[in-house]
N, C-alpha and C positions, 0 to 999 in steps of 0.2 A: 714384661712386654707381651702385649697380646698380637700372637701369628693370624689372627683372622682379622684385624685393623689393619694391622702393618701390611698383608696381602691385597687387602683391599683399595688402599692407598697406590699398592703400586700400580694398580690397575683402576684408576676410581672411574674414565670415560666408560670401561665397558660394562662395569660393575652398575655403574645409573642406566646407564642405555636396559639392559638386561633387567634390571628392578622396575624401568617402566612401561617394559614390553610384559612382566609379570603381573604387573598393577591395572594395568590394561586388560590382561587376561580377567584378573578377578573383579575387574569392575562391570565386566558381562556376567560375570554368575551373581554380584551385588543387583545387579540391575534386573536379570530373570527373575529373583528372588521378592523385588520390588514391584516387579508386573505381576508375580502372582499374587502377592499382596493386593495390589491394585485391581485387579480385576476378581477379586473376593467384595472387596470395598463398594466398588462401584456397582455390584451387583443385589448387594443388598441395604444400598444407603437408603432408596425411596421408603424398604418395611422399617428400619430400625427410626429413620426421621420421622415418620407421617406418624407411626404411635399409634397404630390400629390394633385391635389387640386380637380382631375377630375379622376375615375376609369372607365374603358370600360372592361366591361368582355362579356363573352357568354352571350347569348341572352337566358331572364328567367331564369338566373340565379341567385344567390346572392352570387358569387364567389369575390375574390379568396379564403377569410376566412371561410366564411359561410359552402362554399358545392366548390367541383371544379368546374372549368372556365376551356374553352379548345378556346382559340382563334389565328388565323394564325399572324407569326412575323409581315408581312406586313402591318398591322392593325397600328404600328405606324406609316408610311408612310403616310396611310391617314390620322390619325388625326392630322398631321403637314401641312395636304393641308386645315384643316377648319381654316376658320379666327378666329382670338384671341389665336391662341394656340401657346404657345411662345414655349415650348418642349415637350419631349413625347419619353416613357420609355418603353423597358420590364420589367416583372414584372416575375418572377418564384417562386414559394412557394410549397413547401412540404416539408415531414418528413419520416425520411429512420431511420431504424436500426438494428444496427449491434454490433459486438459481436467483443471488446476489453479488453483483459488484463482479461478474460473466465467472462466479465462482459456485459452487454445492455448496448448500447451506443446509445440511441435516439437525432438524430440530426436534429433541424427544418433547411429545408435547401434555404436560400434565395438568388435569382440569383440577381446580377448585372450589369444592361446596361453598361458594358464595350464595349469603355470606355469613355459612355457619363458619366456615373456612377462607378465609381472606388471605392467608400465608404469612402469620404470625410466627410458625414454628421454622422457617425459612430460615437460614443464616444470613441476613444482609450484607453487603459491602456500601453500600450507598442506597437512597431513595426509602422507598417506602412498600407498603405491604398494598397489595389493592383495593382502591376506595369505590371503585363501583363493579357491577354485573359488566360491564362490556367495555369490550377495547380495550380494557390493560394489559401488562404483562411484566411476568418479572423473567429477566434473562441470568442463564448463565453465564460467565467473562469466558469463556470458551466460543460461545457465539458468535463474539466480536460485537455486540452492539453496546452501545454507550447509552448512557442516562437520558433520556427524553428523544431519545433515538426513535424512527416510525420503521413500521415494517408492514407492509402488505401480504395477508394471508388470506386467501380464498378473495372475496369481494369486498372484505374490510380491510380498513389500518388503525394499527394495534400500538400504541404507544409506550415504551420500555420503563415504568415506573419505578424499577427496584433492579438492581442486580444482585448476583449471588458468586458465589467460586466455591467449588469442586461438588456441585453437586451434578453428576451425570450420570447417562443411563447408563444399563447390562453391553450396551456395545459401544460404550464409548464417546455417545454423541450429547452434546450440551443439553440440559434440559430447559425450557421454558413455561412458564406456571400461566395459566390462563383461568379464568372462569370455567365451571362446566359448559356454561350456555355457550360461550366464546370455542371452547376447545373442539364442542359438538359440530356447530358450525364449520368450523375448520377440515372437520374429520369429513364431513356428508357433503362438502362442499361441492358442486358440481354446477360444469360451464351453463352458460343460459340457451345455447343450443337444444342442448339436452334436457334441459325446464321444458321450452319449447314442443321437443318430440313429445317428452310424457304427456303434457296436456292435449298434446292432439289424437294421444294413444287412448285417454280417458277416454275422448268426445267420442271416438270413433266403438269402444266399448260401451258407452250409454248408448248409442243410438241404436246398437243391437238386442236392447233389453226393450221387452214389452212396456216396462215400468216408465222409461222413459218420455213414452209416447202419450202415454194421456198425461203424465206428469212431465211439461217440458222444461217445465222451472227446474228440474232438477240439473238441467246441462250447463245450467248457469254455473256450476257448484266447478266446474272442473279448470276454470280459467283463475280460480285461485290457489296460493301459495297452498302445499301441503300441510301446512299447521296449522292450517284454517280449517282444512277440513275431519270433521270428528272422526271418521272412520278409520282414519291415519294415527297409530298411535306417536308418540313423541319421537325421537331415538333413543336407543338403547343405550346406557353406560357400561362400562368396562368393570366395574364390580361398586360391592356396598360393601363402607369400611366400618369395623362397631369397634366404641369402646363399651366396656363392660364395668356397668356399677361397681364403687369401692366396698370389699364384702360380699359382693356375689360371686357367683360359682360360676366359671368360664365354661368349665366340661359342659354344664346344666344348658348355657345357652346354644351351647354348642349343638346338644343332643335335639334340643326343641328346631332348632334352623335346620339340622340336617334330614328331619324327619318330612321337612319341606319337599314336595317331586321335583322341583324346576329348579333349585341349586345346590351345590355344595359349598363347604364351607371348610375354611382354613383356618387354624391360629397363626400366630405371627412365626414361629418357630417351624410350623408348619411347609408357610409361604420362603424359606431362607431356605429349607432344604428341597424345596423343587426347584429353584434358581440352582443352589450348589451343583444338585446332583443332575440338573436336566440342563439348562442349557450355557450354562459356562462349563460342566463336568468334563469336556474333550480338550477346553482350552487349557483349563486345572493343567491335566493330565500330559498332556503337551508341551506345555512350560515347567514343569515340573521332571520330565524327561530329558529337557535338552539342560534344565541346570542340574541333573546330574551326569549328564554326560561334558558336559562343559569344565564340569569339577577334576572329571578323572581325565579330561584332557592336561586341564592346569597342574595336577599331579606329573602325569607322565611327562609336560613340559620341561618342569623342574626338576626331574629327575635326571632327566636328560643334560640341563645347563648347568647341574651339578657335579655329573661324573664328568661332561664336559671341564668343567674348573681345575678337579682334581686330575686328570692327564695333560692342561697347564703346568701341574704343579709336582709330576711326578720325578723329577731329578731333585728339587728340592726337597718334597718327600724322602727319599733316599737319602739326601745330606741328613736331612734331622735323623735317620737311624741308623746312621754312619759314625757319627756322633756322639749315640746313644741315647738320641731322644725319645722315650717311654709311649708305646702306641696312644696312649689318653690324649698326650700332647696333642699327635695329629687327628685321633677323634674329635677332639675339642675343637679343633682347626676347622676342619671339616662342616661339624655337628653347627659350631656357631655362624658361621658365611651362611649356611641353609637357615637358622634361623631370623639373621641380619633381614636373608633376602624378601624373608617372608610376613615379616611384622613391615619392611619398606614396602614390598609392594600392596602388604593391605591399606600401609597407609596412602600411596599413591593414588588404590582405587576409594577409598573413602573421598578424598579431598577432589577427585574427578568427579567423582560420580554425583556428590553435593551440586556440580556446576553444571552437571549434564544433562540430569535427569528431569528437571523440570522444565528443558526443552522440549519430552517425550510430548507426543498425542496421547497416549495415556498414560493415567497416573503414576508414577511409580512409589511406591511405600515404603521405605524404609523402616522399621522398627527393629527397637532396641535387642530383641529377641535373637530376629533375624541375624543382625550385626555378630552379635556373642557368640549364635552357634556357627557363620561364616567364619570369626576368627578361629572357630576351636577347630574347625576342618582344614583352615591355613596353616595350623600351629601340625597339627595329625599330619597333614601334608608336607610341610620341611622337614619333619624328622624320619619322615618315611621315605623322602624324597634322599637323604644324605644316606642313607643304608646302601645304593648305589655306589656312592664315591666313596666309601667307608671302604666297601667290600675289595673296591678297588686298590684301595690304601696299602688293604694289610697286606695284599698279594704281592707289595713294592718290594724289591730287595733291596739290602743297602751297597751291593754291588754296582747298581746302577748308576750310584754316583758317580764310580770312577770310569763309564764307560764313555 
């Protein structure tokens, strides 16, 4: 006859009650566990998916994730003239929002070297990769926008060619794949008010220049768009992405780009630890503190509803060594209710947490790793947890039966 069945039985409503206030507990340290995961993931899915093997941003910078990068188009041209560079990308990243369905609509917004780059390396869920320079888009299913769905961004509308799932930014917010040229637009977008002021800002600066006045034709120049006019260079892009010939030497390209005055440059390895250690590094560090303190709460809880069980049980305790039942016995008693309680309530919080956690707004991750060494700290923790009721046991006399 096993004493820790047969005990359990006689008490089974408080015993599940108690297992799923414990399951409960460890399904917030499963789930800390899974945010940190996830917000590792999500911070470096853009460098590990895009497959750039070399970044050139602004010069002392650590753009384009880190802090902005502001560097000229042409920048890919040259680094297709260094030796070993087999291609070489724009790169545009930022995050714009706006106000859909009387709701915030935050969109990470990522340009594509169309059309060296159409979003082939993309994960699809539906649709297609983009088939021209303007007005596509592929959305995240965190967006909320469906297949051939339209969305108004700056002065254009953008129509949803492709969708994707889990691909989001360092803070959490959907990404949306656009054209460079599309995404620029986007980014410099500004009302026609303000069109308006500038060109009257020109007229009223040419008219103060001598040049002007014998040369009047030149004032004609300031009532068109800025991309007409020469003097105005393009916009800037957020960095140039390189892959590096099969068989060249990456250090080599590296050394020749960095020797450039106007940018620096990153490897991929590189780009991962300035995201870890610069701007998710406090949220690391933060979630990481509360599921260890979350942990030794769940310790002292059980510890606690353990010696709690064992002063239930302290007259019967006393019968069995009244009796002459061998302290092992009620170790064993003891020792196995703490381990019952602790494989139930891991399993409580696994089969929660499966149905919960992909409610979250941000990801949460579960791997197999994580899972192993939570069990091993569940398992560390009921045996540590019954040293309590244990201690308390031996202190039982067998007098107390008859009292």
């Amino acid at each position: 006859m096993n004493l820790a069945i047969k005990d359990i039985r006689h008490n089974v409503g408080r015993f599940a009650l108690t297992t799923v206030g414990v399951g409960m507990l460890l399904m917030v340290v499963m789930g800390m566990g899974g945010i940190y995961r996830g917000i590792i993931e999500d911070a470096t899915l853009l460098i590990d998916r895009v497959g750039a093997d070399l970044w050139i941003v602004q010069r002392d910078t650590r753009g384009p994730f880190a802090e902005i990068s502001r560097v000229p188009p042409n920048l890919v041209h040259r680094a297709l003239a260094v030796p070993g560079v087999q291609s070489a990308r724009e790169f545009v990243y930022h995050t714009v929002q706006r106000e859909r369905d009387g709701k915030p609509l935050r969109i990470a917004i990522l340009g594509l070297s169309w059309p060296t780059d159409k979003g082939e390396w993309i994960p699809l869920t539906a649709g297609r990769p983009l088939a021209q320079s303007h007005f596509e888009m592929i959305a995240d299913k965190t967006l909320g926008l469906a297949l051939g769905e339209k969305i108004t961004l700056g002065k254009e509308t953008y129509t949803v060619v492709g969708t994707t799932s889990s691909m989001i930014s360092s803070s959490g917010d959907g990404l949306g794949f656009f054209s460079v040229a599309d995404a620029l637009a986007i980014q410099f977008d500004v009302p026609g008010e303000a069109v308006r002021l500038e060109r009257a800002a020109r007229e009223t600066r040419g008219q103060r220049r001598e040049l002007s006045a014998k040369l009047p034709s030149l004032l004609e120049n300031v009532v068109k768009p800025a991309a007409e006019l020469p003097q105005i260079a393009r916009p800037q892009v957020s960095a140039v992405m390189v892959t590096v010939a099969p068989g060249a030497s990456s250090q080599q390209v590296t050394n020749i780009i960095s020797a450039w005055g106007d940018v620096s440059v990153f490897s991929r390895t590189g780009q991962r630890e300035l995201l870890l250690k610069g701007t998710v590094e406090k949220v690391k560090r933060q979630i990481g503190l509360f599921r260890v303190l979350l942990t030794l709460i769940a310790a002292v809880i059980m510890a606690l509803i353990l010696y709690t069980m064992t002063l239930d049980k302290i007259h019967s305790i006393a019968l069995l060594k009244l009796i002459g039942a061998p302290n092992t016995t009620i170790l064993g008693l003891i020792l196995q209710q703490a381990l019952i309680l602790g494989t139930m309530g891991y399993g409580v919080a696994y089969v929660l947490g499966r149905q919960v956690f992909p409610n979250f707004p941000r990801r949460v991750i579960l791997t197999d790793g994580d899972l192993l060494q939570l069990a091993a700290i569940v398992l560390a923790i009921s045996i540590g947890s019954s040293l309590l009721g244990i201690w308390k046991a031996l202190k039982v006399s067998p007098n107390e039966a008859l009292s």
